[in-house]
C-alpha positions as CSV (number, residue, x, y, z in Angstrom):
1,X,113.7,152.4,145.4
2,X,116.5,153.2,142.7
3,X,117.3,149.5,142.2
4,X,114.0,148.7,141.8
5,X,112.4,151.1,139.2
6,X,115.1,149.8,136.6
7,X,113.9,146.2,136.3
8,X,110.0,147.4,136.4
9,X,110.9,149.8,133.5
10,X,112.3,147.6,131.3
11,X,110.0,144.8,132.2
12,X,107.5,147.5,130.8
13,X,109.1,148.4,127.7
14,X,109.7,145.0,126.8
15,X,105.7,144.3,127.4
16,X,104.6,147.1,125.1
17,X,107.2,146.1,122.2
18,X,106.2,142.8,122.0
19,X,102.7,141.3,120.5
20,X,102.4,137.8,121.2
21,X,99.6,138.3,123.3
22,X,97.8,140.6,120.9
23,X,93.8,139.7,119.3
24,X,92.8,140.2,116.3
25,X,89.1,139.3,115.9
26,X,88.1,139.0,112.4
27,X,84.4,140.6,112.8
28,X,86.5,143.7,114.0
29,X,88.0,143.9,110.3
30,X,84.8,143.2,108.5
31,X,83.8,139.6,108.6
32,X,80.1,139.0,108.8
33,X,78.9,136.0,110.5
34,X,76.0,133.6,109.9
35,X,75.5,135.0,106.4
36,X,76.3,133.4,103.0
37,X,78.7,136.1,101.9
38,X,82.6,135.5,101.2
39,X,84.6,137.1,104.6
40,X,88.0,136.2,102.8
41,X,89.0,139.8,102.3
42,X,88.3,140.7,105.7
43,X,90.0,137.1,107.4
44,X,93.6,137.8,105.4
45,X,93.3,141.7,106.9
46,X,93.3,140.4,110.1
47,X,96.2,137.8,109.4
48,X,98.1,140.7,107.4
49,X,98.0,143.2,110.3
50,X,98.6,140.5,113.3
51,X,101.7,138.9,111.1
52,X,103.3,142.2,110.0
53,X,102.8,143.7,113.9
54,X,105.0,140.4,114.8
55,X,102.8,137.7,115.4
56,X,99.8,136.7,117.9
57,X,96.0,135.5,117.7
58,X,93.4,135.6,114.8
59,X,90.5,135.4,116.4
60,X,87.0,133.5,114.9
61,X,84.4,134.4,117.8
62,X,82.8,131.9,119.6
63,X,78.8,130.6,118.4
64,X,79.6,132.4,115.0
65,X,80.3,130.7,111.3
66,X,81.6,132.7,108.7
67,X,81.8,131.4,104.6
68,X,85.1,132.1,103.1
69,X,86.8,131.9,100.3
70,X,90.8,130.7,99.7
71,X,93.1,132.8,102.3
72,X,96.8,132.4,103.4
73,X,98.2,132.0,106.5
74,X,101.1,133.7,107.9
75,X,104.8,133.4,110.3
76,X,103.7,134.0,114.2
77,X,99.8,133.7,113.2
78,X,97.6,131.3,115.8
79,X,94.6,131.1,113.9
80,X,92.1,130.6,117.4
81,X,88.9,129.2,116.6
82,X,86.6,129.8,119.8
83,X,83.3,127.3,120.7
84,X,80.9,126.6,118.0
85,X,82.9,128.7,115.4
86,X,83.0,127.8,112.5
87,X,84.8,128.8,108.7
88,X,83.2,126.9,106.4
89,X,84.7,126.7,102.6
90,X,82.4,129.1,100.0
91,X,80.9,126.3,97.6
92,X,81.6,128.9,94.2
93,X,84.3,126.9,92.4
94,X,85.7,129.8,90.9
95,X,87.3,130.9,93.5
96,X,89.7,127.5,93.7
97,X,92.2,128.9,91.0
98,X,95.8,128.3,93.2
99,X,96.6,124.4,92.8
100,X,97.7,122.6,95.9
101,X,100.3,120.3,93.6
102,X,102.3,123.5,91.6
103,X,102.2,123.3,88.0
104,X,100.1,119.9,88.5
105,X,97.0,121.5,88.6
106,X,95.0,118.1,87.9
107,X,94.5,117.1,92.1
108,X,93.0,119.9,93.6
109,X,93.2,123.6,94.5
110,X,93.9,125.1,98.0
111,X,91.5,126.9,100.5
112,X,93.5,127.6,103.7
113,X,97.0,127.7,102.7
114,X,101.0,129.1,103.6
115,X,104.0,128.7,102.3
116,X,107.5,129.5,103.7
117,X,106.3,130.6,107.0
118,X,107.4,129.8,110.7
119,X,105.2,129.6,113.6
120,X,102.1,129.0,112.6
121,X,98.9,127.5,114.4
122,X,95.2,126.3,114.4
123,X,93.7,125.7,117.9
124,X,90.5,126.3,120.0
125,X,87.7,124.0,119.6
126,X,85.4,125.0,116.8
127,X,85.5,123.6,113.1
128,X,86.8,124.2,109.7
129,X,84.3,122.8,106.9
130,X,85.4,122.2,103.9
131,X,82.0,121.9,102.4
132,X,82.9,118.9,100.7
133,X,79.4,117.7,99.0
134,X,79.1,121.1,97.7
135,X,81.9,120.2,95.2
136,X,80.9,116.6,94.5
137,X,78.5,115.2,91.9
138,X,75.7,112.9,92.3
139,X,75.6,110.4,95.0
140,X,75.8,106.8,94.7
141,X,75.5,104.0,96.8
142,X,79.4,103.5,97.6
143,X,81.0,107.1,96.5
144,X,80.1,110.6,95.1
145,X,80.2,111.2,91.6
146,X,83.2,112.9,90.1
147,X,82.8,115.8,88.3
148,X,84.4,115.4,84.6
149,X,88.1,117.4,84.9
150,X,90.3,117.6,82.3
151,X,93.7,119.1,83.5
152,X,92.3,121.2,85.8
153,X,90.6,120.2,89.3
154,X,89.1,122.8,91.7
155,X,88.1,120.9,94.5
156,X,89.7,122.9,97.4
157,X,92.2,121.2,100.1
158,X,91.2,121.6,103.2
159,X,94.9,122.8,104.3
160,X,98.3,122.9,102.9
161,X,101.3,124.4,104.3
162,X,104.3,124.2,102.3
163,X,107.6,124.5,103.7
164,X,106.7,125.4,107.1
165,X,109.0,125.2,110.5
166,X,107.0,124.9,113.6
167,X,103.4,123.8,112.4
168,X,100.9,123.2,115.5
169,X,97.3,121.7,114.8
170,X,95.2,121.1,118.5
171,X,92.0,121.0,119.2
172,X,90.3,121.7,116.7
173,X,87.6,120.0,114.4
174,X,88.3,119.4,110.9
175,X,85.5,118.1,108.5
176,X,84.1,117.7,105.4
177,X,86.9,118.0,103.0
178,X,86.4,117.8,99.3
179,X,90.0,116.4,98.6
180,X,92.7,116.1,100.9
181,X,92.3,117.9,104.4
182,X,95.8,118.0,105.7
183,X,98.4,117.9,103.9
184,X,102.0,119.3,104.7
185,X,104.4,119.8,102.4
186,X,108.3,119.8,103.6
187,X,107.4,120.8,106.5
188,X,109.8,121.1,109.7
189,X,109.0,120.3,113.6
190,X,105.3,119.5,113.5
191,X,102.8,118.7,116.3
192,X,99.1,117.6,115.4
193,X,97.2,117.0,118.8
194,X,94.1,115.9,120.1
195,X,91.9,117.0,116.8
196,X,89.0,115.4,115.7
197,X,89.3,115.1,111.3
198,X,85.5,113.8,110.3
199,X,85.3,113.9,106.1
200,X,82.4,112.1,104.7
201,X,83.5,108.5,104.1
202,X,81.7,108.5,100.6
203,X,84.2,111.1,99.3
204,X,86.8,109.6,97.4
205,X,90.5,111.2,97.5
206,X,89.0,113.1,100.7
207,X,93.0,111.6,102.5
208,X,93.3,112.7,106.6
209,X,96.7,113.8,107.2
210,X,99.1,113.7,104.3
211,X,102.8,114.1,105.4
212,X,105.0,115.1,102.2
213,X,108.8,115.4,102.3
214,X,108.1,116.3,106.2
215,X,110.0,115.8,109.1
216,X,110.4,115.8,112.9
217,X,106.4,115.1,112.8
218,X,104.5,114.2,115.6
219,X,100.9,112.9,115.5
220,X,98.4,112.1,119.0
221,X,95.4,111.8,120.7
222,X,93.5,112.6,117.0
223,X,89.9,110.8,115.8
224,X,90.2,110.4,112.0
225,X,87.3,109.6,109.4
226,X,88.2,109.4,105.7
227,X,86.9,107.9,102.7
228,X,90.7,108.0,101.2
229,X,93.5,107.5,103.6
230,X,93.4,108.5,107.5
231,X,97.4,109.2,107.4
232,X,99.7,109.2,104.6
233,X,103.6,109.7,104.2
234,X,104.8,110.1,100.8
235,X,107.4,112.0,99.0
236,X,105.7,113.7,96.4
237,X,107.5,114.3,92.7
238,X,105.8,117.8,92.3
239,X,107.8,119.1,95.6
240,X,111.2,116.8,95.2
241,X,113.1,119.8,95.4
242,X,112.2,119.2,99.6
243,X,114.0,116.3,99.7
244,X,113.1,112.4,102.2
245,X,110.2,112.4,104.7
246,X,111.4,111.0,107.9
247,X,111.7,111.1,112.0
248,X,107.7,110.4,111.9
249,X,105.9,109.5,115.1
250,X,101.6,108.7,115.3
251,X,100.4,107.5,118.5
252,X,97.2,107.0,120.7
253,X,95.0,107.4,117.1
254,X,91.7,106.2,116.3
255,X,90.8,105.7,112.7
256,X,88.9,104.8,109.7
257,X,89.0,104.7,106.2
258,X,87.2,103.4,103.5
259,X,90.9,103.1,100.8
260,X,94.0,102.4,103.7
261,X,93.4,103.8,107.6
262,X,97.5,104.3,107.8
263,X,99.9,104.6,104.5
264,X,102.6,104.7,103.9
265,X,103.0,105.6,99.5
266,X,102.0,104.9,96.9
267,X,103.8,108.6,96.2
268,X,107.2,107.5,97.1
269,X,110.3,109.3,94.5
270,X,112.8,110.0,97.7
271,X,113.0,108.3,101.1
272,X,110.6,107.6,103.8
273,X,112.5,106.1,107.1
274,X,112.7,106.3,110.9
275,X,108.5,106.2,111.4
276,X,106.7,104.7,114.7
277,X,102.8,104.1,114.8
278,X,102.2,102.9,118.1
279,X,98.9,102.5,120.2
280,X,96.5,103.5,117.7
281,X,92.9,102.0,116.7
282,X,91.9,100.9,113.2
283,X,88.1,100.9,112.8
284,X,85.7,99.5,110.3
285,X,88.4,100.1,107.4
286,X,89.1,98.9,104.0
287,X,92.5,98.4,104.5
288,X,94.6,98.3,107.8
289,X,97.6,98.8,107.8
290,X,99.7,99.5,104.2
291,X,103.3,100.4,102.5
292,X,102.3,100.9,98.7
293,X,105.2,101.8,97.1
294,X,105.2,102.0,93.9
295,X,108.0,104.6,92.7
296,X,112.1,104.9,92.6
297,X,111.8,105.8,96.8
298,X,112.7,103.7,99.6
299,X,110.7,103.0,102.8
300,X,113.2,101.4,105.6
301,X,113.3,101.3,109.7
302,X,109.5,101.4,110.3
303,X,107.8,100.0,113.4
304,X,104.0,99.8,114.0
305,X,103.4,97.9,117.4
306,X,100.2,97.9,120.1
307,X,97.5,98.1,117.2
308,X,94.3,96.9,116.9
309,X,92.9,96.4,113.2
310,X,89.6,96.0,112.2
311,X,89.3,95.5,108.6
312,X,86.1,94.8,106.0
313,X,85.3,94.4,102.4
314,X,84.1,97.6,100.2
315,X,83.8,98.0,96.8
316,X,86.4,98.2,94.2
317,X,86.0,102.4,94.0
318,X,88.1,102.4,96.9
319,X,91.7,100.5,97.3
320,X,92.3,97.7,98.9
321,X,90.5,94.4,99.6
322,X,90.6,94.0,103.7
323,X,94.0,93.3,104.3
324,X,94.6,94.1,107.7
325,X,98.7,94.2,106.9
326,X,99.8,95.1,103.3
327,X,103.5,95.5,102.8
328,X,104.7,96.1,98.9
329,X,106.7,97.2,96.2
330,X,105.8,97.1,92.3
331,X,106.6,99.6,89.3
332,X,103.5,101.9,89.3
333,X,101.0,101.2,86.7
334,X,101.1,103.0,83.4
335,X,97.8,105.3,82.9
336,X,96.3,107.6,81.1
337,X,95.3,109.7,84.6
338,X,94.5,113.9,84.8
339,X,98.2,114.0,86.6
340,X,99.8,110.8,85.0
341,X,102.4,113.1,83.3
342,X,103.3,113.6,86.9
343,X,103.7,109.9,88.0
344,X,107.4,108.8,86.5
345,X,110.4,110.8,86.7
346,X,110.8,113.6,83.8
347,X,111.1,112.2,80.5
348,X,110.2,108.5,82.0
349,X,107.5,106.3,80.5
350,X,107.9,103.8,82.9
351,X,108.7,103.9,86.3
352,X,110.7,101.5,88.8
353,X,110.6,100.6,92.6
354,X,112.0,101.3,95.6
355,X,113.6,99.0,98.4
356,X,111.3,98.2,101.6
357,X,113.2,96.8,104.4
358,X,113.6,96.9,108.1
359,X,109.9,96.5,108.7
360,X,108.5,95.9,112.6
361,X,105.1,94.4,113.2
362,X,104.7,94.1,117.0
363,X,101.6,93.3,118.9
364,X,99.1,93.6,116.4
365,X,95.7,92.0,116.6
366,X,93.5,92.0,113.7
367,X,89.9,91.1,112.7
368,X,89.2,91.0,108.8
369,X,87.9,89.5,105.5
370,X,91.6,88.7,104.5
371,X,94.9,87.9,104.9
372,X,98.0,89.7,105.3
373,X,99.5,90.5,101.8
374,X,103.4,90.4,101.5
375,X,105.4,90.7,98.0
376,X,108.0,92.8,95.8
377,X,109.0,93.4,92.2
378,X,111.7,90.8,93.0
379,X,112.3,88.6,96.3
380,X,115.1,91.5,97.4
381,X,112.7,94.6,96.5
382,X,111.0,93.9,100.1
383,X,113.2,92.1,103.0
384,X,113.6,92.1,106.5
385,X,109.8,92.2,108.0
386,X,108.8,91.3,111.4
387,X,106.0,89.9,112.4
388,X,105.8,89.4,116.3
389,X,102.8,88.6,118.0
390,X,100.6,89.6,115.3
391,X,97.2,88.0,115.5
392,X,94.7,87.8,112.9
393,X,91.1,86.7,113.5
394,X,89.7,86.1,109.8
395,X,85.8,86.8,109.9
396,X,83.4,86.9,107.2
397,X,81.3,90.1,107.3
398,X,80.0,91.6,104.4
399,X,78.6,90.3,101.3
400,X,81.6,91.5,99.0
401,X,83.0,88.4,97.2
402,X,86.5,87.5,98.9
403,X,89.6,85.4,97.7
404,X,91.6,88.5,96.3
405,X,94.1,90.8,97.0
406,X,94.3,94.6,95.6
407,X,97.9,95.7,94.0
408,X,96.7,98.4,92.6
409,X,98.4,100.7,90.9
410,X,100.7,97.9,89.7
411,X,101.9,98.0,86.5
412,X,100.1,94.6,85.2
413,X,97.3,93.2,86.6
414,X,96.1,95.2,89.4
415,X,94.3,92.2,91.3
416,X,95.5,89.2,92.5
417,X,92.7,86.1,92.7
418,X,93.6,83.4,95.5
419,X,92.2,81.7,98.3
420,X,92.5,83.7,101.6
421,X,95.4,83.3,102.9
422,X,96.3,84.3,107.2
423,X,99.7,85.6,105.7
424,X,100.7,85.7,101.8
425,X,104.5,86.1,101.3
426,X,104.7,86.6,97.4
427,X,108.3,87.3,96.5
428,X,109.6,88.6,99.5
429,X,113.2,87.8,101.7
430,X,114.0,87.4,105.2
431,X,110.7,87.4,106.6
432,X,110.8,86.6,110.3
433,X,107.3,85.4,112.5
434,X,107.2,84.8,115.8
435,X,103.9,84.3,118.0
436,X,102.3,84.7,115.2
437,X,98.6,83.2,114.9
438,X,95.2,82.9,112.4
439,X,92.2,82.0,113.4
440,X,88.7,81.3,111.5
441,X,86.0,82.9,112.9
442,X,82.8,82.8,110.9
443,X,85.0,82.3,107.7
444,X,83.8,79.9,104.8
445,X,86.9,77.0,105.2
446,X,86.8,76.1,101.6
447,X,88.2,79.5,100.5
448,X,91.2,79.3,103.3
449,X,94.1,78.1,101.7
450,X,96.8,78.7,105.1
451,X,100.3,80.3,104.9
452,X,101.4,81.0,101.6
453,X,105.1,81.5,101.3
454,X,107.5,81.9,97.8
455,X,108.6,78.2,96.3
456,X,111.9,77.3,96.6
């Protein structure tokens, strides 16, 4: 009996020392659901206490939504949000004062935020709202109005987590943002599973998933609707100090975007490298496929392979003109933007270009109002692409006027008028095609002009 009693005591002990499994509803700390009242005080109590008791579930109850303000995650916090909860984002923009770019406070404030925490989650199946229109000015035919902002924006981001080691997104619904949605800033060991991220594609700016100076990042099984970009790496200048973005993996994702469904830029002032997209679906985008960079970064060892692109014309609010492939490198334009202080390194007035290199295209198959667009600063500024078994069906479906690329922001002109090429290699080196294929279907041959490769 002796030898036994031990081990069952200090299987008890350890039990009642450790909180992992502990709940902490929010209603049980004052949050009041279905009512238009602010439950922001009483959502960060319940974070507070389950963070400084050493971690475990923040509960949002099932069938419930609650309006909050901004409120801050924690270390060893799973935020839980039951079925048919909901936190939806108070629409008083006064309450947007912490900007989600530093002392850039010209892109945006944060709603659900952390910084320098460690083991932090969202799951369960209900939604965050981001109560995007709410924040947006009158609508028009292809976009929201902008508000008028001088230095100061305070559209709220969905969620940022700065410099956060072991991030886990599942399950969950995400909609509705009024800026970016997701967007993590050097970030360590991430996992974003199986969530559904449905902004309203008239937004503009409203980005997916934004990966910044983040590693060891692993994206699947997720259903993404943006007006701006679905998923985004970039090395942003406002958070250098976190150093390259790289060791990136996005599989078995569905997508659309009304700007670029997967990018890769145009924020680039460090390194972006060792990055696989595989298996995904691009759906009724602008843009497929795109690098954009347009700063001092590099992008290099990138493969996207098993895609199919579907591509169409939009107006000239949003980037791009149907390219189903865009791979590029040009000094960034020179602007008189909110945050254009912010675009060249300090001190700078005009910015250079980064190296793109080592880029895979396997297996893609495309249907879209254009070409794929290929070209550099100079021949060596973007070398070594791959194109292997890419097929591109060029089909004519929307009355937008074709016959031009988008290479915007470029510094110079930002559009580039030309028959429709199947593939346009402007400037480029060492481009290699094998299996390759265009077709026109439904495609006016007159503005066809074939392969278009640099003169000798």
């Amino acid at each position: 009996m002796k030898s036994l009693y031990l081990p069952l005591l200090f299987l008890l002990g350890a039990c009642a020392g450790h909180n992992s499994n502990h709940v902490y509803d929010i209603t049980d700390f004052g949050a009041k659901p279905g009512q238009p009242i602010d439950n922001a005080v009483a959502i960060q109590k319940a974070i507070d206490k389950c963070s400084e008791a050493g971690g475990g579930t923040v509960l949002v109850p099932a069938g419930d939504w609650f309006m909050t303000g901004p409120f801050q995650l924690k270390s060893y916090v799973n935020l839980h949000l039951e079925p048919n909860s909901q936190l939806i984002a108070n629409p008083d923009e006064t309450l947007y004062t912490e900007s989600a770019f530093g002392d850039n406070r010209g892109e945006g404030m944060m709603w659900i935020s952390a910084k320098d925490v460690k083991n932090v989650s969202i799951t369960g199946t209900g939604t965050l709202d981001g109560n995007g229109v709410a924040f947006m000015g009158a609508e028009l035919d292809d976009s929201y109005e902008l508000k008028p902002v001088t230095d100061f924006d305070p559209r709220p981001h969905v969620l940022t987590i700065i410099n956060g080691e072991k991030i886990n997104l599942s399950d969950v619904t995400i909609r509705n943002s009024a800026y970016w949605t997701v967007h993590l800033v050097g970030c360590y060991d991430v996992a974003i599973s199986d969530i559904s991220l449905l902004n309203n594609l008239k937004i503009r700016n409203g980005d997916g998933i934004d990966i910044d100076h983040s590693k060891k990042v692993r994206i699947t099984n997720c259903f993404i609707e943006s007006g701006d970009d679905c998923i985004c790496l970039k090395n942003r200048r406002e958070y250098e100090q976190y150093g390259s973005c790289h060791d990136v993996t996005v599989s078995n994702c569905i997508m659309t975007s009304r700007s670029c469904a997967v990018k890769i830029g145009s924020e680039n002032m460090d390194s972006i490298y060792h990055v696989v997209f595989d298996n995904c679906i691009i759906r009724d985008s602008n843009r497929g496929i795109g690098i954009q960079n347009r700063d001092e970064g590099t992008v290099t060892d990138v493969t996207f392979s098993n895609m199919h692109v579907d591509c169409h014309l939009f107006s000239d609010v949003w980037w791009g003109k149907s390219e189903p492939i865009y791979v590029t490198s040009y000094p960034r334009a020179v602007g008189n933007h909110k945050d254009a202080g912010w675009r060249f390194p300090k001190g700078a007035t005009k910015g250079a270009c980064g190296e793109v290199s080592r880029i895979r295209f396997n297996n893609i198959y495309a249907t879209s109002e254009n070409g794929v667009f290929v070209g550099g600063d100079t021949p060596d500024k973007v070398n070594h692409i791959t194109f292997n078994n890419v097929n591109i069906d060029l089909v004519k479906t929307t009355e937008y006027p074709g016959m031009v690329y988008d290479l915007r922001p470029r510094d110079g002109e930002g559009f580039l008028n030309t028959p429709t090429f199947g593939f346009y290699i402007a400037d480029a080196s060492d481009i290699d095609f094998q299996n390759c294929s265009v077709n026109l279907i439904s495609f006016p041959k007159q503005n066809y002009g074939g392969l278009k490769t640099p003169s000798k």
